[in-house]
C-alpha positions, 0 to 999 in steps of 0.5 A: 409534764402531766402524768399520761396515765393520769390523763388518759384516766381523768378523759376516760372518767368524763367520757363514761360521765357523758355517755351515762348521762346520754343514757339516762336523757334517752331513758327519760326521753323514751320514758316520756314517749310512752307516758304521752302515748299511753296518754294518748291510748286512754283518751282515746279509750275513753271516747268508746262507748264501752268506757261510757258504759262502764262510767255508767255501770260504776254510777259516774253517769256525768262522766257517761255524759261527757264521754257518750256526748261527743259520739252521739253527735257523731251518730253512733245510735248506741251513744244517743240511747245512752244518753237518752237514758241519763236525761230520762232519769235525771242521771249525771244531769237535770232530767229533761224529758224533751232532750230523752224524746230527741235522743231516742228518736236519733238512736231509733232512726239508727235502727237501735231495737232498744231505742225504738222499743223504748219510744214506743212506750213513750207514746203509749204512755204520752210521758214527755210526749203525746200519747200516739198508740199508731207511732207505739206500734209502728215502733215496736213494730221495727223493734219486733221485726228485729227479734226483740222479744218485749216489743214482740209482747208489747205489740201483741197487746195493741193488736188484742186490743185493737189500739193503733192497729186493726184489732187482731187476736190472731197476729196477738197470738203469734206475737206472743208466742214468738217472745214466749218461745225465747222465755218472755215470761210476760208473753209466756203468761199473757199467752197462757190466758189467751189458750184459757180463753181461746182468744185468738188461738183454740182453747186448750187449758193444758197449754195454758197451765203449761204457760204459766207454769213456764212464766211462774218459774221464771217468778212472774207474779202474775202467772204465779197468782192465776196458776195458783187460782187454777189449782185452787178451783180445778181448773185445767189441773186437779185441785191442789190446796197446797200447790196454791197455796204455796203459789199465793205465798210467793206472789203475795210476798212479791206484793200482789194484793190479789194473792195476799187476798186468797191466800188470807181467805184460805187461812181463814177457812182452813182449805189447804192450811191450818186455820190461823184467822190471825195470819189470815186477817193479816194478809187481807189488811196487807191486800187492803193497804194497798187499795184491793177494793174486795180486801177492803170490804172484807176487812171491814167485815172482819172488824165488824164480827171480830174474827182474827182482829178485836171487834172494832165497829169504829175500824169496820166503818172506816173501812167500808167507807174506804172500800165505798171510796176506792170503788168511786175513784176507779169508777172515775178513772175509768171514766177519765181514761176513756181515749177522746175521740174525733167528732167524726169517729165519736160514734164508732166502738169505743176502745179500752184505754189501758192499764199501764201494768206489766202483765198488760193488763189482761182480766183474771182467767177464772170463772165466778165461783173463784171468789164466791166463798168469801162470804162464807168466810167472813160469817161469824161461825156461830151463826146460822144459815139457809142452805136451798140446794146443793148440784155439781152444775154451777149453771143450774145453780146460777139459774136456781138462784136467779129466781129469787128476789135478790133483796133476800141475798141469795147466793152460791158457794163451791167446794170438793168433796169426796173429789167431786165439786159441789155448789152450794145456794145459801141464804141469810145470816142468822144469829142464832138457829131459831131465828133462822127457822123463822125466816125458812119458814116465811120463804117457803110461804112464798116457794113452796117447792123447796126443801130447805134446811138449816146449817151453822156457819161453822159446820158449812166451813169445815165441809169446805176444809175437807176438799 
């Protein structure tokens, strides 16, 4: 007869066996559930635009695709951008610019600002489409009405220049002032050159150093060279060689050729700077390099006369030769870039074909005498010169010089002294001082009037130092 005890032991046993093992299949089964949901979660996590834009930040642009794909053929606007950028730049796929036109066109009739800002430089630019400056500015339109302050500059700009739109300097105006107000730099310097040219607005050299001082702080290139250029003239502020100077270096070494420029010539001439005609010619070969015709020129005139390079005449020809075909290849571009017009419009005004630049292309806010010493810098300094007259009026002085033959070369130089600015009428180049009294005195056989005297370049240029 079986034990009992042990019977009820070996029952027992096999019970608790049997409910472990329930227990653990219930763990597996719970286990699993939370596996397949958390599976779950994440596929659905996945199809977010969030989790596409942090495929796209992490550089997994076809993981971006994949995921923003689906959503945007459900017309979620921010999806269709997306994906309009990746087919833009060839990321995560082949660039296809027809499928980036359709995808910003999606997300632009979704009201997406970006989408429409975005579109409008397409047709403004006719890349992957046709060039349509009405379609840019209805586009920007939609996307200024919506506070988005680069289609506010951008569409500033067609209204400045009548493209697609009634010209309207007002409206441009208040555009960029709008985006300037929220810290556009672009509009805050574009806005700064309309107040110095009283376009649209009153003129008040106050507010447009004040813009531009607002756009150079944020290190907007532009503004940083044309606020340079106000202190290195006076205009609007007194002079400040050093401030200049200090502007020029940061714009030059963000790689604007004009800065480059001035701020070589400042070298060469001392003003601000201790002479380094070395560190000078340098920066005006950087300018040149980069196809800044007037550094070109320059250069050229540098190798010739050998000041802070050795005299090359082989390099002075070559770079005259560059100079002379650079002024030929933007002479045709600007032929070229003209907009074709309709026989029925071919006699109206003609409107300027754009710049593709980020400061909209707008001129330089200077007036002449910015760069009329770059002459004078570039004289061998021991060589001679004719100085005519000297005023503080440089309209006089453009009237003085007017009445000379314009093959004798005459011309104008400004420069500070004892804090006024003077401007100076020169002629000639002369290698040594006799040769120059001869020439005085062959004009004056012709204007008897004048009292003109002779100068070494090298003193002309330490007068200009000590401003």
């Amino acid at each position: 007869m079986p034990n009992c005890n042990a019977l009820q032991m070996i029952i027992q046993s096999m019970v608790h066996s049997f409910l472990t093992q329930l227990r653990l299949l219930r763990s597996i089964f719970w286990s699993l559930s939370i596996i397949a949901g958390l599976a779950i979660s994440g596929m659905v996590c996945a199809a977010s635009y969030s989790d596409g834009w942090a495929a796209y930040q992490a550089s997994e642009y076809k993981s971006a695709l994949d995921i923003w794909t689906p959503l945007a053929n459900k017309n979620d606007g921010r999806a269709q951008i997306g994906i309009a950028v990746l087919y833009e730049k060839g990321l995560g796929t082949a660039r296809n610019g027809t499928k980036a036109i359709y995808w910003y066109k999606q997300a632009a009739n979704n009201g997406i600002a970006e989408a429409q800002h975005d579109l409008g430089i397409k047709y403004f630019t006719g890349q992957d489409v046709g060039r349509d400056y009405y379609k840019a500015a209805k586009l920007w339109q939609k996307a200024a009405d919506k506070g988005l302050s680069p289609a506010q500059t951008k569409l500033a700009y067609l209204y400045l220049r009548g493209l697609g739109v009634p010209q309207n300097k007002k409206e441009a105006a208040r555009l960029y002032l709008l985006a300037a107000n929220v810290g556009n730099a672009e509009a805050q310097y574009n806005l700064g050159l309309l107040y110095a040219r009283g376009e649209g607005i009153h003129t008040d050299m106050a507010e447009a150093t004040r813009w531009l001082t607002e756009s150079a702080a944020q290190g907007y290139a532009r503004a940083r060279h044309d606020l340079a250029m106000l202190y290195l003239t006076g205009q609007g502020v007194d002079p400040d060689y050093q401030m200049a100077a200090d502007l020029l270096e940061s714009a030059a070494k963000q790689g604007v050729a004009e800065s480059q420029y001035h701020l070589g010539i400042m070298y060469l001439q001392g003003q601000g700077l201790k002479v380094d005609e070395k560190k000078g010619a340098q920066l005006i070969a950087q300018a040149a390099q980069q196809g800044y015709a007037m550094a070109q020129y320059d250069l050229a005139g540098l190798y010739e006369n050998g000041r802070g390079v050795a005299k090359d005449p082989a390099k002075a020809a070559a770079w005259y030769r560059r100079h002379a075909e650079e002024q030929t290849r933007r002479a045709r571009v600007a032929v070229a870039s003209q907009p074709r017009q309709s026989p029925a419009s071919a006699n109206k005004q003609q409107k300027e074909q754009p710049a593709i630049r980020e400061d909209s292309g707008q001129a330089n806010i200077l007036a002449p005498a910015a760069s009329a010493d770059r002459w004078l810098v570039l004289r061998d300094s021991n060589h001679y010169t004719i100085q005519l007259l000297a005023n503080h009026s440089e309209k006089l002085m453009l009237k003085f010089i007017n009445q000379f033959d314009p093959e004798l070369g005459v011309r104008y130089i400004h420069y500070r002294l004892q804090g006024e600015t003077w401007f100076a009428a020169l002629m000639g180049d002369f290698p040594d001082r006799e040769t120059a009294i001869k020439a005085r005195d062959k004009l004056l056989e012709k204007y008897k009037d004048l009292k003109p005297w002779i100068r070494s370049f090298e003193d002309m240029r330490k007068l200009i130092s000590k401003g």
